[in-house]
C-alpha positions in Angstrom: 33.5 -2.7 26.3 30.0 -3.6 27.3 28.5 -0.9 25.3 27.6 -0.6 21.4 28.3 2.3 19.6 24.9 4.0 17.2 25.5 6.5 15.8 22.3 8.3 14.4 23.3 11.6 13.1 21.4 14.8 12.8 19.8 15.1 16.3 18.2 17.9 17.3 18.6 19.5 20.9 17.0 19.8 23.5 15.3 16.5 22.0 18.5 15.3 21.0 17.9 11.7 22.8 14.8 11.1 21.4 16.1 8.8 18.6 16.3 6.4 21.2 15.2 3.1 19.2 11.5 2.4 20.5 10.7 -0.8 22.1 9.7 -3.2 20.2 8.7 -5.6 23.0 4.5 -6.4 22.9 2.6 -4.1 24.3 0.2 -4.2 27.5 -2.9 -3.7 25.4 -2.2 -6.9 23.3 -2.5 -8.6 27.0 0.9 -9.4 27.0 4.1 -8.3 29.1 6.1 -5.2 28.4 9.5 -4.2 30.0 10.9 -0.8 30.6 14.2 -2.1 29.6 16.2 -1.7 26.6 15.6 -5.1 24.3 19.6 -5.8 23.4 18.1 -6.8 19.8 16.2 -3.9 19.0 16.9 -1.5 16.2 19.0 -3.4 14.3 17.4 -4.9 11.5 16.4 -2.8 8.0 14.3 0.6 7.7 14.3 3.9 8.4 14.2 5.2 12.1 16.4 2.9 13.8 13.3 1.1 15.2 11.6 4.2 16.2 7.6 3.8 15.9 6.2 6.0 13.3 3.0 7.5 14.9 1.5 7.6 12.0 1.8 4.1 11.1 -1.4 1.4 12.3 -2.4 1.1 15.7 -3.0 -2.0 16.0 -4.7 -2.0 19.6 -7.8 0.0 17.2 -7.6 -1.0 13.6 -10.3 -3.0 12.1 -8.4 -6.0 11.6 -11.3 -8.2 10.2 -14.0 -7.5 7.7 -16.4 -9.7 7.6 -19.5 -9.7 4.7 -22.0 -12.0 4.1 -23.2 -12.3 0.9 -26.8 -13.4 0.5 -28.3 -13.6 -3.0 -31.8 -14.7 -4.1 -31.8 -17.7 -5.6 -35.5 -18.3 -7.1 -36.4 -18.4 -10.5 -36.9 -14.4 -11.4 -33.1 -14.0 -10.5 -32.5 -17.1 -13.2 -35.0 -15.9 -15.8 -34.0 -12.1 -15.7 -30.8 -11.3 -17.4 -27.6 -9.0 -18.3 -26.9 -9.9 -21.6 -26.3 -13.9 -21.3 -26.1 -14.0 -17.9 -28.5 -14.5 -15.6 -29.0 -12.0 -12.4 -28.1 -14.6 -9.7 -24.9 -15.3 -11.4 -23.7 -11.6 -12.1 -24.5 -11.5 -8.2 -22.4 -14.3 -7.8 -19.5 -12.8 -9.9 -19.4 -10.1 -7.8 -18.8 -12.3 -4.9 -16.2 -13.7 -6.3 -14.5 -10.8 -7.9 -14.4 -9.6 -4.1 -13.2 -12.8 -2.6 -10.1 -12.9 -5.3 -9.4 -8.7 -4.5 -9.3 -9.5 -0.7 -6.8 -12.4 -0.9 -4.3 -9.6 -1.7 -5.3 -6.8 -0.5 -6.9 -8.3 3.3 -6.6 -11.8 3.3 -7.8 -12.3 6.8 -10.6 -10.8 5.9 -13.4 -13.5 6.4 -16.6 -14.0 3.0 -19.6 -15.9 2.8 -22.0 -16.7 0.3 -25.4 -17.9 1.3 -28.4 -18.3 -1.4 -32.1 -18.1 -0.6 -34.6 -19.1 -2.3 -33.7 -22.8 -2.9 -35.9 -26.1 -2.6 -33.4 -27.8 -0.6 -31.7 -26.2 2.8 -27.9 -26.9 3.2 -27.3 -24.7 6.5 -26.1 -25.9 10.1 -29.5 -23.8 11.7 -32.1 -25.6 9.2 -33.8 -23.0 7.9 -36.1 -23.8 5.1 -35.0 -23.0 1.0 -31.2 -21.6 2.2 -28.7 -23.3 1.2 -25.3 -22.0 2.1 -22.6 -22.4 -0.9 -18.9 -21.1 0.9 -19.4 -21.1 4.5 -17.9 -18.1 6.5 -13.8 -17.8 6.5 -11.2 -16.3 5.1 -11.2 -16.5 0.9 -9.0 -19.1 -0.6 -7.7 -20.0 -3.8 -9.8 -23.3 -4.1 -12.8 -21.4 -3.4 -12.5 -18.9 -6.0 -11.7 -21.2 -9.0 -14.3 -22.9 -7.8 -17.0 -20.3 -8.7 -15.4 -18.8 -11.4 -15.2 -22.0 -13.1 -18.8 -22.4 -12.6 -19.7 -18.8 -13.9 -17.5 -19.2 -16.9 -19.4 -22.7 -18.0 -22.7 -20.5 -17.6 -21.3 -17.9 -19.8 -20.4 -20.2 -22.6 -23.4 -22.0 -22.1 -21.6 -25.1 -20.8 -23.8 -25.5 -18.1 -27.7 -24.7 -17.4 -28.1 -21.2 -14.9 -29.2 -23.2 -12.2 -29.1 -24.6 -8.6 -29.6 -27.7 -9.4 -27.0 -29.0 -6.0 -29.9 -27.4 -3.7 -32.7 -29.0 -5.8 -33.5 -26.1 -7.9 -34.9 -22.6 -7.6 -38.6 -21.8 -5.7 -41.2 -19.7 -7.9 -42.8 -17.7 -5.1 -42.7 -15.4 -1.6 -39.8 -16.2 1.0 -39.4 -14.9 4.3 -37.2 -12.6 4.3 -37.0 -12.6 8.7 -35.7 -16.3 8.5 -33.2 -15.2 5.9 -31.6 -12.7 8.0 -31.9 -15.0 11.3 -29.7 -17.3 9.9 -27.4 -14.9 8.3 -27.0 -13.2 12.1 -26.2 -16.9 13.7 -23.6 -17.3 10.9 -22.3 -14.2 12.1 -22.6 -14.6 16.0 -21.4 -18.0 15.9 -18.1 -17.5 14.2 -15.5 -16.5 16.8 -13.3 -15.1 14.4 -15.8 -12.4 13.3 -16.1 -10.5 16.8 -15.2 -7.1 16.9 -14.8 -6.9 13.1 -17.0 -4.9 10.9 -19.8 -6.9 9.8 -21.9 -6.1 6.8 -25.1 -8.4 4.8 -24.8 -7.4 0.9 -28.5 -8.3 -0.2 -28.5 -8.9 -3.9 -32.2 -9.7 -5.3 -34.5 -8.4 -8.2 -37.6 -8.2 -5.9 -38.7 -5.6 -3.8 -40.1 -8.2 -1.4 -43.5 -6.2 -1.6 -45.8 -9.3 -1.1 -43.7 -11.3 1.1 -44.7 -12.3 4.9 -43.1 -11.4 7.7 -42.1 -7.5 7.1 -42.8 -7.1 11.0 -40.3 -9.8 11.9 -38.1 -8.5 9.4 -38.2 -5.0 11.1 -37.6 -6.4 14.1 -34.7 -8.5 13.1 -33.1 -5.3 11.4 -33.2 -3.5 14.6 -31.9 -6.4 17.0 -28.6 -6.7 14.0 -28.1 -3.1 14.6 -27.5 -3.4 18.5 -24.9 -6.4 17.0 -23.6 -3.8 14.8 -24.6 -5.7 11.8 -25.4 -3.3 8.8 -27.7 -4.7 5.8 -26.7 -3.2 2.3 -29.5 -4.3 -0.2 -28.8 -4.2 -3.9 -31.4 -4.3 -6.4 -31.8 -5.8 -10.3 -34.1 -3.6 -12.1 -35.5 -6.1 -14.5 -35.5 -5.4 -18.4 -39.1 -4.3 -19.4 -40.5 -5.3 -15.7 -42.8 -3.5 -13.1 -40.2 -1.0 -11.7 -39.5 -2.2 -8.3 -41.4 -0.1 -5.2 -39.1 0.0 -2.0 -40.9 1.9 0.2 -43.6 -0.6 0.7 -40.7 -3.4 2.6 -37.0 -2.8 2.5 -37.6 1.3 3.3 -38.5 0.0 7.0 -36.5 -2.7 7.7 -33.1 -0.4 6.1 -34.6 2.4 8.7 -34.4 0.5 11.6 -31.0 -0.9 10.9 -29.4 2.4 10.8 -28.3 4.4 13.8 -30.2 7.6 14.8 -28.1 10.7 15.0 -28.8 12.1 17.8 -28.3 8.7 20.1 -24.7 7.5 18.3 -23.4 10.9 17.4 -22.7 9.7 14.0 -23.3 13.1 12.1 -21.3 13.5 8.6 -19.6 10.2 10.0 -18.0 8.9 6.3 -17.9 5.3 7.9 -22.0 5.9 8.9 -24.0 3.2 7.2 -26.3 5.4 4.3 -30.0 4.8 3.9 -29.2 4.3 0.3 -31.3 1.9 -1.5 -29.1 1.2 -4.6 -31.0 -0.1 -8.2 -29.0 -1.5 -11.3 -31.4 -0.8 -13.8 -29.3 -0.7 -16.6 -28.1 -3.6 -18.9 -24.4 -3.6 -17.9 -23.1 -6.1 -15.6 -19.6 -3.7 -14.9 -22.1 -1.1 -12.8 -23.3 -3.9 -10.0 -19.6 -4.4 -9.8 -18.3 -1.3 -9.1 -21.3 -0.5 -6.9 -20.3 -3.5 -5.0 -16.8 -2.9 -4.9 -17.4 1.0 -3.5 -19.8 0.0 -0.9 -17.6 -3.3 0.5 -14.2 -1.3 0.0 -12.6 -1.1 3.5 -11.6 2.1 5.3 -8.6 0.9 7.8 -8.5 3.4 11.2 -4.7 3.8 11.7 -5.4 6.2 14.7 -7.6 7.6 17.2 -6.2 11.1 18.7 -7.5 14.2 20.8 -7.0 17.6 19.2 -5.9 20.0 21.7 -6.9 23.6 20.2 -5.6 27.0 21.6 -8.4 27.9 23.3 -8.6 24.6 25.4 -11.3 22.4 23.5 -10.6 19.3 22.4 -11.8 17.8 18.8 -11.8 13.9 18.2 -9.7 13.1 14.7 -9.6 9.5 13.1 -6.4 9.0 11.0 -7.0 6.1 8.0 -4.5 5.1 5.8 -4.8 5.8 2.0 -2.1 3.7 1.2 -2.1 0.0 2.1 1.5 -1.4 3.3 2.0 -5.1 3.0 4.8 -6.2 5.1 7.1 -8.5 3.6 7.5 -12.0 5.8 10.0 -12.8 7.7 12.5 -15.8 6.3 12.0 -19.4 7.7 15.9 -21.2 8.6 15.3 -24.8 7.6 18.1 -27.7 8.1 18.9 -29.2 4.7 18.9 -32.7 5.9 15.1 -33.0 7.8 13.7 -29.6 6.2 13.0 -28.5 9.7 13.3 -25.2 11.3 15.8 -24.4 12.8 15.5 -22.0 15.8 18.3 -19.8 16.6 19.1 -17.4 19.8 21.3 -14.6 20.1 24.0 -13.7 23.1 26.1 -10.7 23.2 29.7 -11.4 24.7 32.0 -9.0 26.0 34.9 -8.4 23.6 37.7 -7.9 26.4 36.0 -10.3 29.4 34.2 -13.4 27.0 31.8 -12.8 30.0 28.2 -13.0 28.9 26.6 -9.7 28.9 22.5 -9.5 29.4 19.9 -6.9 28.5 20.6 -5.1 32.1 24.3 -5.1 31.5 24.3 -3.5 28.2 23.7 0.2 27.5 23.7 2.5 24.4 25.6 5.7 23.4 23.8 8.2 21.3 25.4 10.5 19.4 24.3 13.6 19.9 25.9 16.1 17.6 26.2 14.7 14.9 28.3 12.5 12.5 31.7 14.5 13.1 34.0 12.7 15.4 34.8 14.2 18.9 31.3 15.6 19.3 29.7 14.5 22.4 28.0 11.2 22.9 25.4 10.0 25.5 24.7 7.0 27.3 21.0 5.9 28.2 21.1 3.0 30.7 18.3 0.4 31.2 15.0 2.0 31.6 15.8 5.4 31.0 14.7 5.4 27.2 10.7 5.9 28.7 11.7 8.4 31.2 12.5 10.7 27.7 8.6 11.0 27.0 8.4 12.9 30.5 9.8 16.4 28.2 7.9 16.2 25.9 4.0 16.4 27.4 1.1 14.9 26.9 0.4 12.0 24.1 -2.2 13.5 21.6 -2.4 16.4 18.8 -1.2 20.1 19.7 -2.1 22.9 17.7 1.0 24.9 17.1 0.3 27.5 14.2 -1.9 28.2 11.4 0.2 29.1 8.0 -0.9 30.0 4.3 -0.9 26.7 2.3 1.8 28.3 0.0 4.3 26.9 2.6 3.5 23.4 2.7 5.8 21.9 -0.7 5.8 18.4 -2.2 9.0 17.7 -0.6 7.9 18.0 2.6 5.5 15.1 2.4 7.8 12.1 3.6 5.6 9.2 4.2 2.5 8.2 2.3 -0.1 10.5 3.7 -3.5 9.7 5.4 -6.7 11.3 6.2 -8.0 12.0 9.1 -12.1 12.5 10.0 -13.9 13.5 12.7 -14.4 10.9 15.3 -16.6 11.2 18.3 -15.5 8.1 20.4 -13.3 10.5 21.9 -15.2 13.9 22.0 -18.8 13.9 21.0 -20.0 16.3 18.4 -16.1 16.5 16.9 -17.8 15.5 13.5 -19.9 18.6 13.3 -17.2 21.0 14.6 -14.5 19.5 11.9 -16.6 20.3 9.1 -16.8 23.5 9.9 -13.3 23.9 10.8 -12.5 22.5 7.7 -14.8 24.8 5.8 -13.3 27.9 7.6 -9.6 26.9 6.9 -10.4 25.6 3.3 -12.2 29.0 2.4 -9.4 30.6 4.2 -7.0 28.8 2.1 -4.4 27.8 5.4 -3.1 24.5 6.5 -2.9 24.0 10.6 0.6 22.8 11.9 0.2 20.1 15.2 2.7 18.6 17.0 2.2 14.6 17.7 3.3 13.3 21.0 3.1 9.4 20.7 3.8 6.9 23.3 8.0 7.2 24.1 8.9 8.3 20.5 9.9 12.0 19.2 7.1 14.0 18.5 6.2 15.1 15.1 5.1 17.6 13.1 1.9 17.1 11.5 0.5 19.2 8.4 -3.6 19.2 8.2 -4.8 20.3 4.7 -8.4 20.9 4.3 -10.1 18.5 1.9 -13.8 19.7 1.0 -16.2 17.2 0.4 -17.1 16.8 -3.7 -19.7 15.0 -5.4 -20.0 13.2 -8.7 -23.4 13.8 -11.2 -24.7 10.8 -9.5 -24.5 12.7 -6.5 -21.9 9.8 -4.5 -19.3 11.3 -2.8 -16.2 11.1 -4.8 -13.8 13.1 -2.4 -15.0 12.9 1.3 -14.7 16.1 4.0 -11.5 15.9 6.1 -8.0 16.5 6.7 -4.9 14.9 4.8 -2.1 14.9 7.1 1.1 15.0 5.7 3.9 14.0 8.4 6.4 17.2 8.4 10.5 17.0 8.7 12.8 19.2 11.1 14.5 22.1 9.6 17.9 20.2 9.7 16.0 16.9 8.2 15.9 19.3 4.8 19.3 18.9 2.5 20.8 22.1 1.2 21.7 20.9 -2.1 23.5 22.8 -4.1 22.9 23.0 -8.0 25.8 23.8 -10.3 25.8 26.4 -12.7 24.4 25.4 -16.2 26.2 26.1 -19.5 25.7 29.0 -21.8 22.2 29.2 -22.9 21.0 27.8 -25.9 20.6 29.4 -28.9 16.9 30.4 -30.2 17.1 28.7 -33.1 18.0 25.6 -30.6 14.9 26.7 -28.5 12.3 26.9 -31.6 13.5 23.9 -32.9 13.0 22.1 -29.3 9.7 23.2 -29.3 8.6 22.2 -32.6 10.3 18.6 -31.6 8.3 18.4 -28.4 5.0 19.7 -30.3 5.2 16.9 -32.5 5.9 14.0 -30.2 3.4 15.6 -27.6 0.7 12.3 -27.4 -1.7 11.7 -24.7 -0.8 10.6 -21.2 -1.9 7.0 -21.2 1.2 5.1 -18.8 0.9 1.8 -19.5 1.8 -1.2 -17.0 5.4 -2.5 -16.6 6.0 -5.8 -19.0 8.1 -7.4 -16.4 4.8 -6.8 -13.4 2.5 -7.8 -15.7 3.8 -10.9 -16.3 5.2 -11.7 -12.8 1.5 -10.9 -11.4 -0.3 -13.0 -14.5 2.3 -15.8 -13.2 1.0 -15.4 -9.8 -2.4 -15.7 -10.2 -2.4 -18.7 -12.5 -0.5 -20.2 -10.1 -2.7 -19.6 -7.4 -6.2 -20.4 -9.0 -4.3 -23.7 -11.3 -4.6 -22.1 -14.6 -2.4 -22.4 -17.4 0.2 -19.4 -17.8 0.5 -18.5 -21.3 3.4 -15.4 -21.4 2.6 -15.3 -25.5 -0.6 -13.8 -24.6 1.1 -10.6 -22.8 2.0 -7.8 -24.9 4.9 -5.1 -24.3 3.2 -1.9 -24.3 6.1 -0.1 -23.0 7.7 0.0 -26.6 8.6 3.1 -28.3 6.2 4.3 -30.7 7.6 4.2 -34.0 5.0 6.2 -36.2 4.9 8.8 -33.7 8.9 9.0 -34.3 8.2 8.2 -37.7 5.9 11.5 -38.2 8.8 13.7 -36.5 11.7 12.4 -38.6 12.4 16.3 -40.0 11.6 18.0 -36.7 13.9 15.6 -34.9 16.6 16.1 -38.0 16.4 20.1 -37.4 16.8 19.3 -33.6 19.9 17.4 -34.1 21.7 19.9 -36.8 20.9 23.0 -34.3 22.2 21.1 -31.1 24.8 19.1 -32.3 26.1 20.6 -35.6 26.8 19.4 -39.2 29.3 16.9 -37.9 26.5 15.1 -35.6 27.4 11.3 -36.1 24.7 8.8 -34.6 25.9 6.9 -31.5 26.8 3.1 -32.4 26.2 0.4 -29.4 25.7 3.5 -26.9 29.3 5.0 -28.0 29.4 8.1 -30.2 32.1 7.8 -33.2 34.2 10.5 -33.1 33.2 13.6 -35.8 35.3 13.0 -39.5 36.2 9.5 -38.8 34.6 6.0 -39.8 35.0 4.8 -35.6 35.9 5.3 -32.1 39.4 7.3 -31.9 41.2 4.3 -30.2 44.2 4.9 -27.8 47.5 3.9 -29.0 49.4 0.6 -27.5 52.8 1.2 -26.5 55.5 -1.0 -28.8 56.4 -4.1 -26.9 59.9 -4.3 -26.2 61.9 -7.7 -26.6 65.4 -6.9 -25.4 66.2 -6.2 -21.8 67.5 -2.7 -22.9 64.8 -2.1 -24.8 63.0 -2.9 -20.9 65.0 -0.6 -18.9 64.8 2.2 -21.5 60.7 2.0 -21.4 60.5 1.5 -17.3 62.9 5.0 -17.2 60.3 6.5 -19.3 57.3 5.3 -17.3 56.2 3.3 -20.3 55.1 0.1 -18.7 52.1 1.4 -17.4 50.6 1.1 -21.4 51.5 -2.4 -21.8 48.4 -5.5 -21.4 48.3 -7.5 -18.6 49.6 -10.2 -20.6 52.9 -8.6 -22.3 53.5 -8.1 -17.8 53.4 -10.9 -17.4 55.0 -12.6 -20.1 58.0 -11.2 -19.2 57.9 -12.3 -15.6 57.3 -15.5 -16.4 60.5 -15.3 -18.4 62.6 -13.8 -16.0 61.2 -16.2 -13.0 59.1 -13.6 -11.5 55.6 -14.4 -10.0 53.0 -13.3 -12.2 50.1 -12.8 -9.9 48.7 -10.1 -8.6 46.7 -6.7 -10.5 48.8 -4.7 -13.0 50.4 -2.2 -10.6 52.3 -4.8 -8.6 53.5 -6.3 -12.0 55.0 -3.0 -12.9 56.6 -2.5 -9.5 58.2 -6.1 -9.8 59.8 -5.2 -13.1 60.8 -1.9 -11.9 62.8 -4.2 -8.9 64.0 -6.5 -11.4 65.7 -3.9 -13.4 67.0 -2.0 -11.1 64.8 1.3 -12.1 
């Protein structure tokens, strides 16, 4: 009576107990305390698996859980005099700040921003270095923040307000040290607790090339001692508009060269997440290309995974598993009391049906069935503890090579959980960069797919698919598709349904055909999907609501409508169509009902005379008439003859079938 009875359906032997719920206790490399025991609670609420941890889902012991950029953008009076259109240089800088701030409150909100501006007459920083003024101090983005500057950029836009810093005193005309600059932007970094052991990057926006300016030795210097804090430098540069073009190599060529890692010491080789040596210049008049270059260099790749590839010969290859689609969890629900509006906390005890004894966590074990969802097939009980001994069959946690197959066998359907892509990685196993190129090379030209199996912590193992991906570049020569695996996360034979299709009619005519295709022909249009009316609004809600602007739902167009010219042109297409499907007698449907062929409406069912004589009664109950009378000619009669009149229309019937005897 003690035990609770799961049934799972559509285990597999000899693994058949591995749908064991995992553990969702924490684990012992969050630094908290993990039990071997069963947790009575586990498993029970919503989502596939039964609680079972998907291995391809985060690790969270490895992600990246914080990214962390510093913005720093030259405020002196070239940035203000140069512009894109209306707007100055530091402010399209600034824009793109903010544009990044307002896609990481969705997408990465505890990711952590700052905007610090040099080249100002007054300082405004905690460190007191000289013209740098610090205008949203490092932490996570928020809503005030972000109206805040886009307010500001706006007025600037429309000319409401003069380009300038005139909070910090104004802009300097002249050479800044560059070396003090990134000083304080490192003790911004160091100092902020939060900001350890994330990714940490400096996004340089400026229109000089720094050529004149003192202290390039310091600056070197500084570069190199950020790189041993893992603190990358990302310079952007603002070509101006009928200027000297700008000459790198004589400043930010040296100090980019000693903030990157050498090769050969860090083992970094086609490494996608490798900090480039790219020295990026907007020399164009469009304010949309320092955006997206902005956006692609501070878009976040999150590691789900590390693992070891074991190969059939015995060597070992270092893979990195990131996640191409982002999964917000939905929050948990708060129980307040309705008088106080406090929480209420609640606890959970499991009681024995047939004692009332209280049962705990050691006193409570599972059955499992293990053949399936017929009843009589044979059931198994795992007692406290025993759910970790089940990893003990299945070997050793990591990637297993298990065959190589033609990529003609790998289908759509077999794809059922949003895939990710996996890299080389040499934390693990140095040089596993180099080797997966060229095993991904080989198998690509090859044209196979490699089957693994995934042993992860006390869960079933799974059945990986690794697809070559090649690497492809755009005309600008950026990488548009990087070199790797995507791993698709395989089902069991007996996962796949057998479905069976029923036979189809008798096979259209060809005049039917033809006249199909002329149909389809002329309402063929180019695929342009356009955004749901209903999420367009909802998310236009949202986001007035969180920067405090004014919603106005007039201003949202319904693009989701039919297109009426398009059905317009194909009026005699569609009218052949119609005559060769449906006939001559084709009458068009009226409120979703089709009238009936020859007639002016819907054929309606014919009411059964109401009898008013108690004869007349018996004589329609013989002839199992009183099943076509309404509800209220039922009951009007057993109101007359003292019957009850509730209940649905079958017990009506069978109380006048008592009352008369029939």
């Amino acid at each position: 009576s003690s035990l609770k009875n799961r049934q799972t359906g559509g285990l597999r032997t000899p693994a058949a107990l591995s749908r064991a719920p995992a553990d969702r206790r924490p684990r012992t490399d969050l630094g908290m305390n993990e039990d071997d025991g069963f947790d009575p609670d586990e498993g029970q609420g919503e989502g596939e698996g039964e609680g079972d941890e998907d291995p391809m889902a985060e690790d969270r012991s490895s992600a990246h859980f914080r990214d962390v950029i510093l913005f720093v953008i030259d405020a002196r009076v070239d940035m203000l005099k140069h512009k894109f259109g209306d707007v100055p240089f530091a402010f399209v800088a600034l824009e793109a700040a903010t544009n990044c701030m307002a896609e990481r409150v969705v997408a990465a909100p505890a990711d952590l921003i700052s905007v610090m501006l040099v080249g100002t007459k007054e300082c405004e920083n905690e460190f007191g270095f000289a013209s740098i003024a610090v205008l949203c101090k490092l932490a996570e983005p928020s809503a005030a923040t972000i109206r805040k500057l886009k307010n500001r950029i706006e007025e600037v836009k429309l000319g409401l307000e003069e380009p300038n810093f005139a909070e910090f005193g104004g802009s300097i005309d002249g050479a800044i040290d560059v070396s003090n600059a990134m000083h304080c932007a490192q003790l911004m970094l160091a100092s902020e607790s939060k900001a350890k052991g994330a990714t940490k990057r400096i996004f340089w926006l400026t229109c000089s090339d720094h050529a004149g300016d003192p202290g390039k030795e310091v600056a070197v210097i500084k570069a190199n001692d950020m790189l041993s804090q893992q603190v990358y430098i990302y310079p952007f540069f603002f070509q101006p508009v009928g200027g000297e073009k700008l000459n790198l190599s004589s400043f930010w060529q040296d100090v980019i060269a000693k903030n990157r890692p050498t090769l050969s010491s860090s083992g970094l080789d086609n490494d996608p997440d490798a900090p480039t040596f790219e020295l990026p210049i907007c020399d164009e008049e469009d304010a949309n290309k320092v955006q997206a270059m902005l956006r692609r260099s501070s878009a976040r790749r999150i590691v789900k995974k590390r693992a070891v590839l074991l190969l059939p010969d015995g060597h070992k290859l270092g893979l990195c598993f990131r996640s191409l689609v982002m999964k917000k969890p939905t929050p948990g629900s708060v129980t307040l009391e309705r008088a106080t509006n406090l929480q209420i906390t609640t606890t959970t005890r499991q009681i024995c049906q047939q004692t009332a004894h209280l049962l705990t966590e050691h006193s409570v074990g599972y059955l499992f069935n293990a053949g399936g969802h017929d009843k009589g097939e044979a059931t198994v009980m795992l007692e406290p503890g025993e759910k970790p001994k089940l990893k003990e069959g299945y070997g050793e946690e990591g990637l297993r090579v298990i065959s190589i197959r033609p990529k003609q066998v790998l289908k759509p359907y077999h794809n059922l959980h949003s895939a990710s892509f996996a890299t080389g990685c040499n934390d693990d196993v140095i040089g596993s960069t180099t080797a997966v190129r060229a095993l991904v090379e080989a198998m690509a030209k090859k044209e196979v797919i490699m089957i693994v199996g995934w042993v992860f912590k006390t869960n079933k193992p799974s059945l990986i698919a690794l697809s070559p991906q090649l690497e492809v570049r755009g005309s600008d020569g950026r990488v548009s598709l990087p070199l790797g695996f995507n791993a698709w996360k395989l089902p069991f034979a007996d996962d796949i349904r057998d479905v069976s299709i029923p036979p189809v009619g008798s096979a259209p005519s060809p005049e039917a055909l033809d006249a199909a295709r002329e149909l389809v022909a002329k309402l063929s249009t180019n695929y342009d999907p356009k955004p749901s009316p209903v999420a367009k609004q909802y998310w236009a809600a949202l986001e007035a609501a969180a920067l405090f602007d004014d919603f106005n739902p007039e201003g949202l167009v319904d693009e989701t409508l039919p297109n009426k010219k398009l059905f317009a042109a194909a009026e005699t297409e569609l009218e052949r169509f119609k005559l060769a499907i449906f006939g001559e007698n084709y009458v068009e449907p009226v409120d979703g009902k089709r009238k009936a062929a020859g007639s002016g409406g819907a054929a309606k069912k014919q009411k059964t005379a109401l009898p008013t004589t108690i004869e007349e009664w018996t004589e329609l109950a013989k002839a199992g008439g009183l099943e076509g009378l309404t509800m209220d000619a039922l009951k009007t009669y057993c109101g007359e003859q003292g019957l009850s009149k509730s209940g649905k229309k079958a017990e009506l019937v069978q109380k006048i079938l008592e009352h008369l005897g029939v």
